[in-house]
C-alpha positions as CSV (number, residue, x, y, z in Angstrom):
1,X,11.6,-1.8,16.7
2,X,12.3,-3.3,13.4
3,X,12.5,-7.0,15.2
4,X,9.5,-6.8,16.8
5,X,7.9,-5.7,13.5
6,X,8.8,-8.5,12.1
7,X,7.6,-10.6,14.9
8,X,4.2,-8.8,14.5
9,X,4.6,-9.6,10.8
10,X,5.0,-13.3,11.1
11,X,2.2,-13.3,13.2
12,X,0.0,-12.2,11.3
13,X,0.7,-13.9,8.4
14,X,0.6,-17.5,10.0
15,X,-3.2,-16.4,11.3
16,X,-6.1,-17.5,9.2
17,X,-7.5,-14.4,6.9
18,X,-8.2,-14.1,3.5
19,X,-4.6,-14.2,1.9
20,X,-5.0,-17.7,3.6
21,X,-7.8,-18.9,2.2
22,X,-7.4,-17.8,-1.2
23,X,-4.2,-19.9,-1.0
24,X,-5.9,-22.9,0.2
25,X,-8.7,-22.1,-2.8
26,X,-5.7,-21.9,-5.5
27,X,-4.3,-25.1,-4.4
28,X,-7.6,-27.5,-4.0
29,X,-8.9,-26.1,-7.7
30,X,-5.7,-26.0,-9.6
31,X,-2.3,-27.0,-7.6
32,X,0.3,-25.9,-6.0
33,X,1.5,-23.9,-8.9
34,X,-1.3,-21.8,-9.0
35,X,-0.5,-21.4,-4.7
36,X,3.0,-20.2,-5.6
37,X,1.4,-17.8,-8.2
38,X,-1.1,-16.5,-5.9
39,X,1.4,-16.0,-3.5
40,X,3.5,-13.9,-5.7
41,X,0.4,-11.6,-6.5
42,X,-0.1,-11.5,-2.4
43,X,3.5,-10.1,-2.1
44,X,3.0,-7.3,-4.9
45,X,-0.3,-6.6,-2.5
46,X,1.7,-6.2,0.5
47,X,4.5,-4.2,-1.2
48,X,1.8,-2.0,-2.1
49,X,0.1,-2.0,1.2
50,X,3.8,-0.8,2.7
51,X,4.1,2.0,0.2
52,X,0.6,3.1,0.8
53,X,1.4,3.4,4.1
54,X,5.5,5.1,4.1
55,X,3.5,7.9,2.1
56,X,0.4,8.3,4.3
57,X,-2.1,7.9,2.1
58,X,-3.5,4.7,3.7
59,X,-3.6,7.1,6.4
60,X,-6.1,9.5,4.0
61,X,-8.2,6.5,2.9
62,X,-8.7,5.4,6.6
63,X,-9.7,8.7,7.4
64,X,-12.3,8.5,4.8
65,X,-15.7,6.5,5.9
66,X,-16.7,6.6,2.1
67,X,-13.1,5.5,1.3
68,X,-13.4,2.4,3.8
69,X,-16.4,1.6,3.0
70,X,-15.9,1.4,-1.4
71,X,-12.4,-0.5,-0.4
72,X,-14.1,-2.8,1.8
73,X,-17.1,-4.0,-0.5
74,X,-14.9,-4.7,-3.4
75,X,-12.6,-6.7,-1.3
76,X,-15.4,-8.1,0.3
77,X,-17.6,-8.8,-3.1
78,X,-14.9,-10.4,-4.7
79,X,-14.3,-13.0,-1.7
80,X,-17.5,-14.0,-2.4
81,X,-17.1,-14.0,-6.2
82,X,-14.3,-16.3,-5.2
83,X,-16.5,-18.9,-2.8
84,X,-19.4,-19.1,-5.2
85,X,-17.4,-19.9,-8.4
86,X,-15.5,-22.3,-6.1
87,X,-19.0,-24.1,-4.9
88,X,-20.0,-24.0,-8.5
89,X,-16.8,-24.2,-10.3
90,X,-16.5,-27.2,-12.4
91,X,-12.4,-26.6,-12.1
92,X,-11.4,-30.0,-10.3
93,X,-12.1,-32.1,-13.2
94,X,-9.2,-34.2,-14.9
95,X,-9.4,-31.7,-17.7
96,X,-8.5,-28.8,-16.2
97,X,-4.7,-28.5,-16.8
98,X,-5.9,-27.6,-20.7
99,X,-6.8,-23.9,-18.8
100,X,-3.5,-23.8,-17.5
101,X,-2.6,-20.0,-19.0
102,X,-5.5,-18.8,-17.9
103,X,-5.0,-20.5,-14.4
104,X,-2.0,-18.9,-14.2
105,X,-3.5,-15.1,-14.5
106,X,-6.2,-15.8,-12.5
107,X,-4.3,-16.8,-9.2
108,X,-1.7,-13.9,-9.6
109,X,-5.1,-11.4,-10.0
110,X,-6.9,-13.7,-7.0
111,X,-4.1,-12.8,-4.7
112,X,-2.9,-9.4,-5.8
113,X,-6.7,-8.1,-5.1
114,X,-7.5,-10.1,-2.2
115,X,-4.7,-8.5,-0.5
116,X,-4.7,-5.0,-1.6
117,X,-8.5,-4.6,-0.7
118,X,-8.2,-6.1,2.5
119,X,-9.1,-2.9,4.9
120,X,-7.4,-5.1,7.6
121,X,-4.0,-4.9,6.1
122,X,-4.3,-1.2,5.9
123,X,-5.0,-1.1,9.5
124,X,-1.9,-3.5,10.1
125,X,0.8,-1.4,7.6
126,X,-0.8,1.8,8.9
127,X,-0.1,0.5,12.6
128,X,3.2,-1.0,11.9
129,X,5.1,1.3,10.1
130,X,4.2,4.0,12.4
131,X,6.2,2.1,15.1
132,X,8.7,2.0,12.2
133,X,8.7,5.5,10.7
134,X,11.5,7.0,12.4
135,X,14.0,4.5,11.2
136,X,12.7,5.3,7.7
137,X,15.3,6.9,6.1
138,X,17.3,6.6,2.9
139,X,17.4,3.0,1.9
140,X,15.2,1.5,4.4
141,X,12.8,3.8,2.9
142,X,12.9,1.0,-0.4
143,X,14.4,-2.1,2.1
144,X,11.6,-2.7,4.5
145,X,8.6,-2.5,1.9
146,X,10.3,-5.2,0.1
147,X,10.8,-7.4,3.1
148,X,7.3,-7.3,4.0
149,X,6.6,-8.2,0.7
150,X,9.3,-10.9,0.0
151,X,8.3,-13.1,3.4
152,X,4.8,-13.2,3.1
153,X,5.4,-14.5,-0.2
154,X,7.7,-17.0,1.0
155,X,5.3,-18.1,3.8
156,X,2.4,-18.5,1.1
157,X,5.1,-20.4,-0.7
158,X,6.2,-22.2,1.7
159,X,1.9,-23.2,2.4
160,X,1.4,-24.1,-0.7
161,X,4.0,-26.4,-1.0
162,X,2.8,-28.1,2.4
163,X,-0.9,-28.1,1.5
164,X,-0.3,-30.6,-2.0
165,X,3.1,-32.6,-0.5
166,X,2.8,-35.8,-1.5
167,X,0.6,-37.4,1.7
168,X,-3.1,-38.0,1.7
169,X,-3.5,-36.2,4.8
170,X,-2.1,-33.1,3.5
171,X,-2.4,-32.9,-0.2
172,X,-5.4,-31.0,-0.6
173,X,-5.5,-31.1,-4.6
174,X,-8.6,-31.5,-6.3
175,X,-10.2,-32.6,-3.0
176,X,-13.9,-32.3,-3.2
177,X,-14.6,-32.0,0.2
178,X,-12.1,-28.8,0.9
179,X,-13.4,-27.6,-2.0
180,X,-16.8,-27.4,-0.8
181,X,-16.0,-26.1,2.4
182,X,-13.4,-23.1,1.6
183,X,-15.8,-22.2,-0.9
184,X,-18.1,-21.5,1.6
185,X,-15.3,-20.5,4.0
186,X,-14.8,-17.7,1.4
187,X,-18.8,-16.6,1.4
188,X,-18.7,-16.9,5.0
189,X,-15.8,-14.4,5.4
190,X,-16.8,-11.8,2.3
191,X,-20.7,-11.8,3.7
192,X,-19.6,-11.2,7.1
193,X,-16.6,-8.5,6.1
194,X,-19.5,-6.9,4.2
195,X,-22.4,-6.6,6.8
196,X,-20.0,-5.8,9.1
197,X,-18.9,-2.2,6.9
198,X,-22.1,-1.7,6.0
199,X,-23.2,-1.7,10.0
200,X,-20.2,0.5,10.7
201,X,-21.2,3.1,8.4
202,X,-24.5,3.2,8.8
């Protein structure tokens, strides 16, 4: 069971969503540094996700309408946050590596809550470690949250790196014209996220 996990897992991961476009975002405005840095706050989100889930109480929050609903406009509110500062930012200016602390906060806090208030990722860790829950036992119990949370960091890694290579067909950095579009990739996908909860609980 655990291999086909991990097959749903990878899967996942390499479809476009949020996680992905807030990597893209990270790498256009600042690099791929700040990519690797997101990433990182994207694999805390997931570890948290899988604990969430192991204990049940993703399973409480699901069960919740309220609960879904308050989880879904802050995720939802803050991809847009994201999009509009993008389409307004005045980040991809020559100048901008004098922010570079601040940069470096920003991606790790981009990724950590894009993840963890992702309602769709409670669905997935809710669904997959229910396949998964009877081989939970002792150290598994601590070994397959951290796997999760270790490969979808390396895959974000791993994007990041192959979005700014050194090849003007791939490197992305400080592109105008990506940066215009995932900006309002980003307003796109946290409107629609958000009219789409707000139909369902209404």
């Amino acid at each position: 069971m655990f291999i086909w996990s991990s097959i749903a897992h990878i899967i996942a991961l390499t479809s476009p969503g949020p996680d992905t476009a807030i990597i893209i975002r990270q790498v256009t405005m600042h690099g791929k540094k700040s990519g690797y840095i997101a990433a990182l706050g994207i694999g805390l989100g997931i570890y948290c996700h899988c604990l969430l889930a192991i204990n049940g109480i993703s399973l409480i929050i699901l069960a919740n309408d309220k609960f879904k609903l308050i989880i879904t406009i802050i995720g939802s509110s803050y991809l847009l946050y994201l999009g509009f500062q993008m389409l307004y930012s005045k980040a991809i200016q020559e100048n901008d590596l004098k922010k570079n602390e601040s940069t470096v906060a920003s991606s790790f806090i981009n990724g950590l809550i894009t993840n963890l208030f992702n309602i769709k990722a409670f669905i997935f860790f809710v669904s997959l470690f229910t396949v998964l829950i009877d081989s939970i036992n002792g150290i598994f119990f601590y070994i397959y949250p951290l796997y999760f949370a270790i490969t979808s960091c390396l895959w974000f890694v791993v994007l990041s790196y192959l979005l700014s290579m050194d090849n003007k067909f791939l490197n992305i950095h400080k592109n105008k014209l990506i940066n215009l579009i995932m900006g309002l990739v980003l307003c796109f996908i946290g409107f629609f996220i958000l009219l789409n909860s707000l139909y369902e609980y209404f």
